[in-house]
PDB file of N, CA, C and O in Angstrom:
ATOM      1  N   UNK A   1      20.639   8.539 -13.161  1.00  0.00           N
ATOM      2  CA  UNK A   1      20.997   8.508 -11.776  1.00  0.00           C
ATOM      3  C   UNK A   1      22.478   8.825 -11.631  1.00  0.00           C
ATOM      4  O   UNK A   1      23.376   8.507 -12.410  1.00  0.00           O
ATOM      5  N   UNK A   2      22.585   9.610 -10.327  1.00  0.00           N
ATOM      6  CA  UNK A   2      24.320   9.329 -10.025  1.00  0.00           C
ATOM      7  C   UNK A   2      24.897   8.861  -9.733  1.00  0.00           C
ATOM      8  O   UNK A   2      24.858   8.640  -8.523  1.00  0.00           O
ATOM      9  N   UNK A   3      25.968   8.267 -10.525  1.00  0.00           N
ATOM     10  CA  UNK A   3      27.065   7.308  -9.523  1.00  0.00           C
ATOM     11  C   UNK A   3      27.738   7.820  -8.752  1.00  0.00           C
ATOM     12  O   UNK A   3      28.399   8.842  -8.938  1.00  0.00           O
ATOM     13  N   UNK A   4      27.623   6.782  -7.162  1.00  0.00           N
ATOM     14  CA  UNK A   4      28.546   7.013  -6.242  1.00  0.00           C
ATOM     15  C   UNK A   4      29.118   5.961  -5.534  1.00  0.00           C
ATOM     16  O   UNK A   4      28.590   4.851  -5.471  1.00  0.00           O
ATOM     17  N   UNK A   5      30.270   6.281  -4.947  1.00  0.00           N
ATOM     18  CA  UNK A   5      30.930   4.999  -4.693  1.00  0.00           C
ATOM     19  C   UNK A   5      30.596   4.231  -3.417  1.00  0.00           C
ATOM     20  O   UNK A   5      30.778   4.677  -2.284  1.00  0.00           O
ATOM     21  N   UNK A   6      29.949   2.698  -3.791  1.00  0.00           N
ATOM     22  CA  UNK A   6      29.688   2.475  -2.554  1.00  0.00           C
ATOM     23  C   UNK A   6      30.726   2.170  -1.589  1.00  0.00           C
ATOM     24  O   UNK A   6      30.262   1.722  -0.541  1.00  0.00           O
ATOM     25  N   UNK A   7      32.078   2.283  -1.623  1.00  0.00           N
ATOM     26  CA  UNK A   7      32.591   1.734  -1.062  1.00  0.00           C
ATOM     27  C   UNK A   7      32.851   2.832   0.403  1.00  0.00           C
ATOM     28  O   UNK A   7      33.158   2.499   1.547  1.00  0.00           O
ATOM     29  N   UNK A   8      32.653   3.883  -0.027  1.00  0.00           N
ATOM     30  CA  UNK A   8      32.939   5.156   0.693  1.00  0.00           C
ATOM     31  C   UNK A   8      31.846   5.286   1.971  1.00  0.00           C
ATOM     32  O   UNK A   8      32.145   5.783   3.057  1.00  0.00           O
ATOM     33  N   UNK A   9      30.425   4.703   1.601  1.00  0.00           N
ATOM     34  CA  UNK A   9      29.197   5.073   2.502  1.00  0.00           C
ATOM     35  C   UNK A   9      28.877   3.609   2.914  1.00  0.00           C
ATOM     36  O   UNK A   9      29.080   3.572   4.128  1.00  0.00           O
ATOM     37  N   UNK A  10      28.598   2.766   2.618  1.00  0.00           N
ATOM     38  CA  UNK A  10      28.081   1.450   3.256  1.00  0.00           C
ATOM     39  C   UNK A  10      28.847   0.531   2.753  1.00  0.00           C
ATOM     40  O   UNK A  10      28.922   0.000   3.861  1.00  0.00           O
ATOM     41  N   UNK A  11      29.580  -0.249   2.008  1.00  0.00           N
ATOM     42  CA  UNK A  11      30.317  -1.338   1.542  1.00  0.00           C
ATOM     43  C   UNK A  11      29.965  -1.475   0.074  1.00  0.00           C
ATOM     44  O   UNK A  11      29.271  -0.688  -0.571  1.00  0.00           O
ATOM     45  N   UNK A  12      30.440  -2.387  -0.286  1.00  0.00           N
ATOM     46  CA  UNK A  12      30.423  -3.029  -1.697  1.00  0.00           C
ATOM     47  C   UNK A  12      29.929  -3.655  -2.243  1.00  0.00           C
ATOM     48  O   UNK A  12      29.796  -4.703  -1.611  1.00  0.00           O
ATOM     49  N   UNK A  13      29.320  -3.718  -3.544  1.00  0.00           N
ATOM     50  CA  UNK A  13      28.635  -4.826  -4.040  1.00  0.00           C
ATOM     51  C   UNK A  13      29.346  -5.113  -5.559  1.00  0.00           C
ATOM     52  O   UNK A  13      30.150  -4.402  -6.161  1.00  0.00           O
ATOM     53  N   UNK A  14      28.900  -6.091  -5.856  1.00  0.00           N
ATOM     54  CA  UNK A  14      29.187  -6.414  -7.367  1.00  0.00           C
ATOM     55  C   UNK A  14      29.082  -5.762  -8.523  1.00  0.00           C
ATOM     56  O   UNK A  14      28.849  -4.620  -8.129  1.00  0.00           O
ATOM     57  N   UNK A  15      29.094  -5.728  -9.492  1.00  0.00           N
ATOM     58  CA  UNK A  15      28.760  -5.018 -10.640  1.00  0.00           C
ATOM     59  C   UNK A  15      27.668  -5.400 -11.146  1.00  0.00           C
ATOM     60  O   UNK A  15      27.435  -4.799 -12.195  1.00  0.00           O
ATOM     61  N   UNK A  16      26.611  -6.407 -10.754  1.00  0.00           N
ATOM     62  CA  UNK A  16      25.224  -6.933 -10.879  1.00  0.00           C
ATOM     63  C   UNK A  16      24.518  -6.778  -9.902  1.00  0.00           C
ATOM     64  O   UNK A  16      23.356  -7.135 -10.095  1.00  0.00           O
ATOM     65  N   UNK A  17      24.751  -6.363  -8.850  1.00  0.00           N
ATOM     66  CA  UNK A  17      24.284  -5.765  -7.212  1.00  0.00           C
ATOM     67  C   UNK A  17      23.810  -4.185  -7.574  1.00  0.00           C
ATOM     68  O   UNK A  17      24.362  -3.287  -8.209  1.00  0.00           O
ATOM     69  N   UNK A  18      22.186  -4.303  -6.679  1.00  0.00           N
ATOM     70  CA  UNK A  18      22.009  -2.840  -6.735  1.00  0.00           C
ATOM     71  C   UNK A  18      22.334  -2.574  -4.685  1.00  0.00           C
ATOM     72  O   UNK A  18      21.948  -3.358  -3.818  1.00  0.00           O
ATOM     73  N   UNK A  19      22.951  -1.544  -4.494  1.00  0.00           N
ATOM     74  CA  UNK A  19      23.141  -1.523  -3.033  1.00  0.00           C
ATOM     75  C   UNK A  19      22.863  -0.447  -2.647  1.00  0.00           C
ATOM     76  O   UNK A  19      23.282   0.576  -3.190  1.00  0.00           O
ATOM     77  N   UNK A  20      21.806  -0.467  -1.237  1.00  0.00           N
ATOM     78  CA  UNK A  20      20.882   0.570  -1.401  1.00  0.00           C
ATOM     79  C   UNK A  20      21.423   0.690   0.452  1.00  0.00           C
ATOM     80  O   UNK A  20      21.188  -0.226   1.241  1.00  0.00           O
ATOM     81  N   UNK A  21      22.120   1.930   0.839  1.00  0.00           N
ATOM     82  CA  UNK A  21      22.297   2.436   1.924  1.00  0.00           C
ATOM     83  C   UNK A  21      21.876   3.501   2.521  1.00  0.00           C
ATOM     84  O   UNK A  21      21.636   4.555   1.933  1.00  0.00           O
ATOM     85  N   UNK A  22      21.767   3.339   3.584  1.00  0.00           N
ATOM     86  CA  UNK A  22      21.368   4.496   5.168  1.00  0.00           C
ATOM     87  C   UNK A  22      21.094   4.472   6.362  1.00  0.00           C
ATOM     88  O   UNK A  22      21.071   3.339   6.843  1.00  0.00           O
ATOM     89  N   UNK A  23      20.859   5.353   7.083  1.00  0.00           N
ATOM     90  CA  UNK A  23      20.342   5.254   8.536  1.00  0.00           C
ATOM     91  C   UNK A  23      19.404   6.406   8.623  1.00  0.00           C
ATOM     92  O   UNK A  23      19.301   7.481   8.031  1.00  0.00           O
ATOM     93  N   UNK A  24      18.518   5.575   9.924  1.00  0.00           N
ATOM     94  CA  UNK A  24      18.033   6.893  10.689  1.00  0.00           C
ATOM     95  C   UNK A  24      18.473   6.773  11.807  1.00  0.00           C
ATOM     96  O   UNK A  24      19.224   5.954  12.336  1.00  0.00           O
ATOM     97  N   UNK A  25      17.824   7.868  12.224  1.00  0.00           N
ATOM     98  CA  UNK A  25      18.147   7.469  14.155  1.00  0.00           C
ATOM     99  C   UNK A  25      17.066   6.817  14.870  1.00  0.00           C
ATOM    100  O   UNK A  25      15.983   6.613  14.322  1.00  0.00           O
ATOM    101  N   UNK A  26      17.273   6.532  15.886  1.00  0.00           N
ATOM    102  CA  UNK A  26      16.814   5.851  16.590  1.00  0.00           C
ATOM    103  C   UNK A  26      14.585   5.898  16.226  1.00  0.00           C
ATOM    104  O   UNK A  26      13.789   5.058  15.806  1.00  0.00           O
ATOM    105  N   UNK A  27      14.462   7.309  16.684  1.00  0.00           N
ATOM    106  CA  UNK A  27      13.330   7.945  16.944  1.00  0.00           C
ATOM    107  C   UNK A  27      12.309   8.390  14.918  1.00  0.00           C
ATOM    108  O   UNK A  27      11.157   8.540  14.513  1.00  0.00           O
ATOM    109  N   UNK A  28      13.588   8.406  14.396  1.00  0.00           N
ATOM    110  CA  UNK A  28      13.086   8.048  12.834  1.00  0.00           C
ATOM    111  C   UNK A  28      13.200   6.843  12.350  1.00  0.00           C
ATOM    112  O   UNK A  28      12.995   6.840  11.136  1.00  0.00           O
ATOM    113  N   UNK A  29      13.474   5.676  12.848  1.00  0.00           N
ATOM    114  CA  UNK A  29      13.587   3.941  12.431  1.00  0.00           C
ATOM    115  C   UNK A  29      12.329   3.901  11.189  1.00  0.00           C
ATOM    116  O   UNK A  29      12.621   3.816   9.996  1.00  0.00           O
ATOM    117  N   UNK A  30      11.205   3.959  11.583  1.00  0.00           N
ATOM    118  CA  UNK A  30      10.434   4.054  10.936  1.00  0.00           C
ATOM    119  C   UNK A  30       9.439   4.807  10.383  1.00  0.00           C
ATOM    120  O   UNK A  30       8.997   5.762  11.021  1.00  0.00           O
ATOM    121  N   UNK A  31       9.037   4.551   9.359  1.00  0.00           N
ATOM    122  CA  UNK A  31       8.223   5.384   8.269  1.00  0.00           C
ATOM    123  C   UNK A  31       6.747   6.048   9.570  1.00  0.00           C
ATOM    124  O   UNK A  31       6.565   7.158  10.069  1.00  0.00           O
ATOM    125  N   UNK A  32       6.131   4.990   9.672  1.00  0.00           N
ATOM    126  CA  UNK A  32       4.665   5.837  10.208  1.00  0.00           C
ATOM    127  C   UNK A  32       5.151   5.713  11.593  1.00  0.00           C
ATOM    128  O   UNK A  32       5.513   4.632  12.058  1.00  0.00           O
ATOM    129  N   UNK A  33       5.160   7.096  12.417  1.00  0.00           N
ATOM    130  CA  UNK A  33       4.711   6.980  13.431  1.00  0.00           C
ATOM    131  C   UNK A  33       3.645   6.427  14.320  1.00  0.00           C
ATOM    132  O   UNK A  33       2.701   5.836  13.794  1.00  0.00           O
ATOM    133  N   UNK A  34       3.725   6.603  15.999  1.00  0.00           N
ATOM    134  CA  UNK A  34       2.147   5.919  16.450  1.00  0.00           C
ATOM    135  C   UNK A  34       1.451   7.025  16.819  1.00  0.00           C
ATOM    136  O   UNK A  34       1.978   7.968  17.411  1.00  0.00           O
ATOM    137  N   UNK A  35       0.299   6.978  16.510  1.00  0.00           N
ATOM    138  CA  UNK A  35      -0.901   8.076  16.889  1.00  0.00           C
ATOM    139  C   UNK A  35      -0.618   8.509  18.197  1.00  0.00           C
ATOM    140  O   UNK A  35      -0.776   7.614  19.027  1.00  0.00           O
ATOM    141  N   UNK A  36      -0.231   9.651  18.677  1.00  0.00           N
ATOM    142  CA  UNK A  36      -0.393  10.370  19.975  1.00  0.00           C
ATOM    143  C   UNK A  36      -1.829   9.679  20.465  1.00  0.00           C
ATOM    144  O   UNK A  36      -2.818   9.409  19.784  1.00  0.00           O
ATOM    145  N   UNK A  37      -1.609   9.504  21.778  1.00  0.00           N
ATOM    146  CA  UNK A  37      -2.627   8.887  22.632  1.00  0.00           C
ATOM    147  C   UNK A  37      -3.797   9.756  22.878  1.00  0.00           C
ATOM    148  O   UNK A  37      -3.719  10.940  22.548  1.00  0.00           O
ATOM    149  N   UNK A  38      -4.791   9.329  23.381  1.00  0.00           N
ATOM    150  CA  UNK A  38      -6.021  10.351  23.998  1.00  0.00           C
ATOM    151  C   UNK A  38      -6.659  11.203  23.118  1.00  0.00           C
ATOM    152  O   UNK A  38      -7.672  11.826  23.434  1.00  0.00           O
ATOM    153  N   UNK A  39      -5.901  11.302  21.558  1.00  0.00           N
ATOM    154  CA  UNK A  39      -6.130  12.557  20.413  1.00  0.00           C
ATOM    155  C   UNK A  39      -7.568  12.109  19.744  1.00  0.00           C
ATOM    156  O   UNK A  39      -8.303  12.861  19.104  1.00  0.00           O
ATOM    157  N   UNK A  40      -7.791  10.808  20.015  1.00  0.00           N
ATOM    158  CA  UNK A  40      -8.892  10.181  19.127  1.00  0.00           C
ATOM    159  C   UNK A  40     -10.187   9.125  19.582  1.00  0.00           C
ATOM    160  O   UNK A  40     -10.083   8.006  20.086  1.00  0.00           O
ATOM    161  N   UNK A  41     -11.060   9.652  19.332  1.00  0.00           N
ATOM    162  CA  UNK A  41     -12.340   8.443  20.306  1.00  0.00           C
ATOM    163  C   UNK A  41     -12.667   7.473  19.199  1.00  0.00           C
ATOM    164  O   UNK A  41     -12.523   7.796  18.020  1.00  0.00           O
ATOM    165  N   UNK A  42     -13.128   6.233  19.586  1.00  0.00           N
ATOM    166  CA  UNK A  42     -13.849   5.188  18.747  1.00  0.00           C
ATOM    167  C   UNK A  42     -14.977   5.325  18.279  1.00  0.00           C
ATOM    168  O   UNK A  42     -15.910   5.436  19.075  1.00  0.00           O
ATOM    169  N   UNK A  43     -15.270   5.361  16.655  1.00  0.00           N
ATOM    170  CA  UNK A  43     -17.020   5.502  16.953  1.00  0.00           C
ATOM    171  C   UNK A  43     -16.960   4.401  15.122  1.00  0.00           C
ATOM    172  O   UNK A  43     -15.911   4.015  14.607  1.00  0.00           O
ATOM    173  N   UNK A  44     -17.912   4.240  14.734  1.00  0.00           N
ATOM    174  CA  UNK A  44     -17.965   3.756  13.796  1.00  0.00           C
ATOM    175  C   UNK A  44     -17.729   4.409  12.328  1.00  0.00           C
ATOM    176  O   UNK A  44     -18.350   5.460  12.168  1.00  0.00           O
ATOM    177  N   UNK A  45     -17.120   4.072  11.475  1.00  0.00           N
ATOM    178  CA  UNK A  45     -16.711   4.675  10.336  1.00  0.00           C
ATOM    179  C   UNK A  45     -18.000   4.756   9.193  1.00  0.00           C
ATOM    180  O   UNK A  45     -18.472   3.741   8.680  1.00  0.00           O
ATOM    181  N   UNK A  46     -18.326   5.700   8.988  1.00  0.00           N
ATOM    182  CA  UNK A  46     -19.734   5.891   7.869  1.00  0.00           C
ATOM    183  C   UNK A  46     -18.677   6.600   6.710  1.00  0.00           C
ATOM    184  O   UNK A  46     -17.872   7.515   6.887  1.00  0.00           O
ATOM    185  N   UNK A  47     -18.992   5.814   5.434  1.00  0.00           N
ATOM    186  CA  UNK A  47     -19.255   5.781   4.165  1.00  0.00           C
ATOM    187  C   UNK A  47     -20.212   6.349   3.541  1.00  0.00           C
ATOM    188  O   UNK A  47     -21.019   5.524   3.111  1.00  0.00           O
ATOM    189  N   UNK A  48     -20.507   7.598   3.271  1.00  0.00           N
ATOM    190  CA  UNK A  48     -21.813   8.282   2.815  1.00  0.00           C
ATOM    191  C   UNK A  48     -21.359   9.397   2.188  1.00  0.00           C
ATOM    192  O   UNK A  48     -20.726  10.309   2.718  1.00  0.00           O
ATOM    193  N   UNK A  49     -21.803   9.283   0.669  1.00  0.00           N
ATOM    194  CA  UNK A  49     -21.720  10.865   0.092  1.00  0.00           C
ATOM    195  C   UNK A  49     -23.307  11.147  -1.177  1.00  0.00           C
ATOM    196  O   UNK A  49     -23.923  10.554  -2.063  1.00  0.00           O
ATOM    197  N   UNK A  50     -23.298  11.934  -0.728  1.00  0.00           N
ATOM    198  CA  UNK A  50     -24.534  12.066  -2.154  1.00  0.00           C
ATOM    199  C   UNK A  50     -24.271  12.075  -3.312  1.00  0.00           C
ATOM    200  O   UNK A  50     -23.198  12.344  -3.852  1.00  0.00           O
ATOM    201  N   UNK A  51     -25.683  11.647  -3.955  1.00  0.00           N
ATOM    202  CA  UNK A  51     -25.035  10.871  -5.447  1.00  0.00           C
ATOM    203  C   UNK A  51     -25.843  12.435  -6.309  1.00  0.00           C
ATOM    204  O   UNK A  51     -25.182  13.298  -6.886  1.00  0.00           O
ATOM    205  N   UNK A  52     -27.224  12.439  -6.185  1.00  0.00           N
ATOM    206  CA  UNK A  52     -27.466  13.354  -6.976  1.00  0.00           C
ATOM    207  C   UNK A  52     -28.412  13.983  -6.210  1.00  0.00           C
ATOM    208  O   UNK A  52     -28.635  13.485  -5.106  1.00  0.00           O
ATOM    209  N   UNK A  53     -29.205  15.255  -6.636  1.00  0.00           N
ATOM    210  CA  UNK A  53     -29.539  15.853  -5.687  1.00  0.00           C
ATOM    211  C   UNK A  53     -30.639  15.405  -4.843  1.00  0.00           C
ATOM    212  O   UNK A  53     -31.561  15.711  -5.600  1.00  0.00           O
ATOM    213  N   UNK A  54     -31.130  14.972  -3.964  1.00  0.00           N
ATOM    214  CA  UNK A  54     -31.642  14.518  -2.551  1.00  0.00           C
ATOM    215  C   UNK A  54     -31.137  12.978  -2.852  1.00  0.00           C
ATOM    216  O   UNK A  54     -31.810  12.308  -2.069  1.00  0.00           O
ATOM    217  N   UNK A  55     -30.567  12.376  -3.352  1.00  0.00           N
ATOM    218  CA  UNK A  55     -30.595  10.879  -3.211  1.00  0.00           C
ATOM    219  C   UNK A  55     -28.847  11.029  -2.262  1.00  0.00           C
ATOM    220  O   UNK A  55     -27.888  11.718  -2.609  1.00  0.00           O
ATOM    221  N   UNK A  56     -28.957  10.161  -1.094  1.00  0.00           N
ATOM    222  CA  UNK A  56     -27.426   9.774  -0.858  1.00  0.00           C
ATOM    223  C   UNK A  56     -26.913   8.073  -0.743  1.00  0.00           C
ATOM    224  O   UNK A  56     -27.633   7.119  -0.449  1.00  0.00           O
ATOM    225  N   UNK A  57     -25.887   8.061  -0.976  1.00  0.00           N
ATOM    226  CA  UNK A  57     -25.315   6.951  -0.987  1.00  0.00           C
ATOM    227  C   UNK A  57     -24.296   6.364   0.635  1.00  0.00           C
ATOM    228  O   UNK A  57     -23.749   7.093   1.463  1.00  0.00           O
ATOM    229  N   UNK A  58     -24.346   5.097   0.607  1.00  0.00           N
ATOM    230  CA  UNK A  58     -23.374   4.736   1.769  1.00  0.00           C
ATOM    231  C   UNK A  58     -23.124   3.357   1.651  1.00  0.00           C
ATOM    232  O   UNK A  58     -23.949   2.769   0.952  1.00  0.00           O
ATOM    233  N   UNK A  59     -22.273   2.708   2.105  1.00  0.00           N
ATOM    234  CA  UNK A  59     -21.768   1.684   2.249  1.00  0.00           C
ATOM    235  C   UNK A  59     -21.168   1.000   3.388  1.00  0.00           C
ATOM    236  O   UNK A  59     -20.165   1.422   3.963  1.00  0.00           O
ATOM    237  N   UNK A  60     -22.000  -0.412   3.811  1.00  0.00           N
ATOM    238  CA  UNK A  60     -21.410  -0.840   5.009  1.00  0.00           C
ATOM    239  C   UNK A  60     -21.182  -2.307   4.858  1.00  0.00           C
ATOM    240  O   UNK A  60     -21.340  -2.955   3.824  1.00  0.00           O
ATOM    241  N   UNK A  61     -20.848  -2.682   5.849  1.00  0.00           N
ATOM    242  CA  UNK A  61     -20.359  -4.858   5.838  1.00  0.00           C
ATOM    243  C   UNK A  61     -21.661  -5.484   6.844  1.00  0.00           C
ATOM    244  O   UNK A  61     -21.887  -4.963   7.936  1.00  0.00           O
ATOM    245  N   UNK A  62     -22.073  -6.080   6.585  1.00  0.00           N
ATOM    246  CA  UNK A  62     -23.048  -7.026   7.723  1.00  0.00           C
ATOM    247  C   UNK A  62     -22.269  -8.216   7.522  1.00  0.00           C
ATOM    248  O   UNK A  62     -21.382  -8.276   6.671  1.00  0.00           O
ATOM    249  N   UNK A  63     -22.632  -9.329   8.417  1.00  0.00           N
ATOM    250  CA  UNK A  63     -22.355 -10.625   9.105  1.00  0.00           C
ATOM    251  C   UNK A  63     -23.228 -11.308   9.505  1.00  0.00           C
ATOM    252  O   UNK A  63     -23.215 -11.289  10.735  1.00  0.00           O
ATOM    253  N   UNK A  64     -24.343 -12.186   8.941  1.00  0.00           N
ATOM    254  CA  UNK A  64     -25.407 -12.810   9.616  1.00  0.00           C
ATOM    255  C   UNK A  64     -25.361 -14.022   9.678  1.00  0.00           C
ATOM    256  O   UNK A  64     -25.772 -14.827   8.843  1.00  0.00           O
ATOM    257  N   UNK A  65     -24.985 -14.169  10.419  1.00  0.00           N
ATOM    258  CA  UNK A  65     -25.759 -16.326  10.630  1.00  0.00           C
ATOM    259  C   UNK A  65     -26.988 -16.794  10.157  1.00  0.00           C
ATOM    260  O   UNK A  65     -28.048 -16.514  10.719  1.00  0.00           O
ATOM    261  N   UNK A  66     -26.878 -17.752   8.780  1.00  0.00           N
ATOM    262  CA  UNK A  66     -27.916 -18.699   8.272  1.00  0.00           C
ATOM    263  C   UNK A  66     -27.818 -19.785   8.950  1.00  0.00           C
ATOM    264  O   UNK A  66     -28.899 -20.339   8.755  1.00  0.00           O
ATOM    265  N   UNK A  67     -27.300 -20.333   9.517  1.00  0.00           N
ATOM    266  CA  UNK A  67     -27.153 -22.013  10.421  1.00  0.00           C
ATOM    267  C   UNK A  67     -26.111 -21.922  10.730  1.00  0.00           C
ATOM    268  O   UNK A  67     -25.241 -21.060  10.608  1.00  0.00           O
ATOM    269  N   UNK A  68     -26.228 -23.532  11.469  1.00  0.00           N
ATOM    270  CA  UNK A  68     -24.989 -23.757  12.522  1.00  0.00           C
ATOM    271  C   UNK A  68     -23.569 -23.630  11.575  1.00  0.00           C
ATOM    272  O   UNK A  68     -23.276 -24.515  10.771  1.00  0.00           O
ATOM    273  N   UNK A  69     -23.055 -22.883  11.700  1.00  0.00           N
ATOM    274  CA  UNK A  69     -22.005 -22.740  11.236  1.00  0.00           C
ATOM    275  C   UNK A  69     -21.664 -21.869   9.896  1.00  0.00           C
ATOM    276  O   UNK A  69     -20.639 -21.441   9.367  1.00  0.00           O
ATOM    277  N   UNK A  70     -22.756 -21.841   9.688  1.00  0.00           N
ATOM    278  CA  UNK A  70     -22.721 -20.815   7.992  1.00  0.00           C
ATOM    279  C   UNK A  70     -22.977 -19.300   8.811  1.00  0.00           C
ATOM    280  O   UNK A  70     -23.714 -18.928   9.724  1.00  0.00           O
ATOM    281  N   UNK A  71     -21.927 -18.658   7.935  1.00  0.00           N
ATOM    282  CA  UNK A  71     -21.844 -17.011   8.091  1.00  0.00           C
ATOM    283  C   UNK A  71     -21.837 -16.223   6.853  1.00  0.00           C
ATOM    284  O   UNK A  71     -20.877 -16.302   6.087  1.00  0.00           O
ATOM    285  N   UNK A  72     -22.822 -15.484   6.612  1.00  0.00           N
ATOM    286  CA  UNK A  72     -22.839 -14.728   5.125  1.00  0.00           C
ATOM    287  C   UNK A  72     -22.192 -13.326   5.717  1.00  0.00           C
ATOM    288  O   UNK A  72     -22.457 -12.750   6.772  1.00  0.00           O
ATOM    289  N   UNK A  73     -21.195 -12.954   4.610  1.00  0.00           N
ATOM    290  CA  UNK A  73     -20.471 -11.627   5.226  1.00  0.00           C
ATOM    291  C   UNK A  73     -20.923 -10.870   3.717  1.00  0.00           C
ATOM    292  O   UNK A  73     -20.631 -11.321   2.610  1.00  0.00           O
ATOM    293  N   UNK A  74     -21.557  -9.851   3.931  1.00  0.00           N
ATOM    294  CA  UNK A  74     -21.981  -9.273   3.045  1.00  0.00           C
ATOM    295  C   UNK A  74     -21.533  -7.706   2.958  1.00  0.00           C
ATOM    296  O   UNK A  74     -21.732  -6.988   3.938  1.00  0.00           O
ATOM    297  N   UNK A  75     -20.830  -7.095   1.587  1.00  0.00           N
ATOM    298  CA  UNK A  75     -21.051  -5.670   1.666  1.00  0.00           C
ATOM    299  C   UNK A  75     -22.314  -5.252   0.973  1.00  0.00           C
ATOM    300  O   UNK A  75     -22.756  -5.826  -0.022  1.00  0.00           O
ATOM    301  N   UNK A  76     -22.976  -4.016   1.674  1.00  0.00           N
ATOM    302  CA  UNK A  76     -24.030  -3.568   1.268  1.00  0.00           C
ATOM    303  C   UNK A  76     -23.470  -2.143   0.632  1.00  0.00           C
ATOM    304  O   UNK A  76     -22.348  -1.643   0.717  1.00  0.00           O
ATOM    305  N   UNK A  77     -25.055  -1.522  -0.254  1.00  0.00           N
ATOM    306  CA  UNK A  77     -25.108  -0.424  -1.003  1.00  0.00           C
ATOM    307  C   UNK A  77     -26.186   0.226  -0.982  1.00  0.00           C
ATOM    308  O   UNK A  77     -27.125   0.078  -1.763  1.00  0.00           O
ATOM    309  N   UNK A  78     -26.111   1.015  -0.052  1.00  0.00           N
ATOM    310  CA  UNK A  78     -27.553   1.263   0.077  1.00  0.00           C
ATOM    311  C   UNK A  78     -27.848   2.944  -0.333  1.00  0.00           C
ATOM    312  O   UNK A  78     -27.115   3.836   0.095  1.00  0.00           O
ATOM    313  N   UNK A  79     -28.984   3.199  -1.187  1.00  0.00           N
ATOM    314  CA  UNK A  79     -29.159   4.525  -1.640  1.00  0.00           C
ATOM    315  C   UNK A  79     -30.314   4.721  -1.216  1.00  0.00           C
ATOM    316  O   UNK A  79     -31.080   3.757  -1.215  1.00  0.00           O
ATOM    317  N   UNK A  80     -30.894   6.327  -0.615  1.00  0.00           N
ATOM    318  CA  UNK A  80     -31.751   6.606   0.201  1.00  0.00           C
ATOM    319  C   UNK A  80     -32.609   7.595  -0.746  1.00  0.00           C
ATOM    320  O   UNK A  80     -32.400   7.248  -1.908  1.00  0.00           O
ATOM    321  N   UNK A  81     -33.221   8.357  -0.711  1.00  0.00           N
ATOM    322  CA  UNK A  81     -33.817   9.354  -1.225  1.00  0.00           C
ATOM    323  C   UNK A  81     -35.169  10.138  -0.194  1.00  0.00           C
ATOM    324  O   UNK A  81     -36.316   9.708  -0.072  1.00  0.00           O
ATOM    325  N   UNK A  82     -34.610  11.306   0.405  1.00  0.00           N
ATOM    326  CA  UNK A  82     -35.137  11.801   1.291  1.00  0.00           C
ATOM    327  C   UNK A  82     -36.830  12.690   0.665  1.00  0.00           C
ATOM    328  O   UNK A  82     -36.778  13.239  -0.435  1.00  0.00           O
ATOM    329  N   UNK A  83     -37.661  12.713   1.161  1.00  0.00           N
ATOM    330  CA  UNK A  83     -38.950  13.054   0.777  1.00  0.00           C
ATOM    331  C   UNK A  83     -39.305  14.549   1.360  1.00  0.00           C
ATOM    332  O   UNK A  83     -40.406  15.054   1.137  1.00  0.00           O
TER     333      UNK A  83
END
């Protein structure tokens, strides 16, 4: 790595200090932007690719109530094979 002096760009640290400086501006603060509005509809996310030839694969979460108060949250695996 190169040394440079911190004293020149952000301040000082010790000789056991790692000192890590910068800015952005305002409108770059942060790493991920927010999704432009209106660009995207809600629908449910499917997990599905084929495994071998006519069989496909997918994967989803269920949530079912066994009794008052018990909730089984389950991921499933489900493989199909079309006829």
């Amino acid at each position: 790595m190169k040394k440079i002096d911190p004293t020149k760009s952000c301040g000082g640290g010790s000789s056991r200090e790692i000192v890590v400086c910068g800015s952005r501006g305002d409108d770059e603060r942060y790493r991920l932007q927010p999704l432009p509005s209106g660009d995207f509809e809600a629908k449910p996310i499917i997990a599905r690719t084929g495994v071998i030839d006519g069989v496909t694969g997918d994967m989803h979460v269920e949530s079912k109530t066994l009794g008052p108060g018990v909730v089984s949250n389950r991921m499933m695996i489900r493989l199909t094979k079309s006829f």
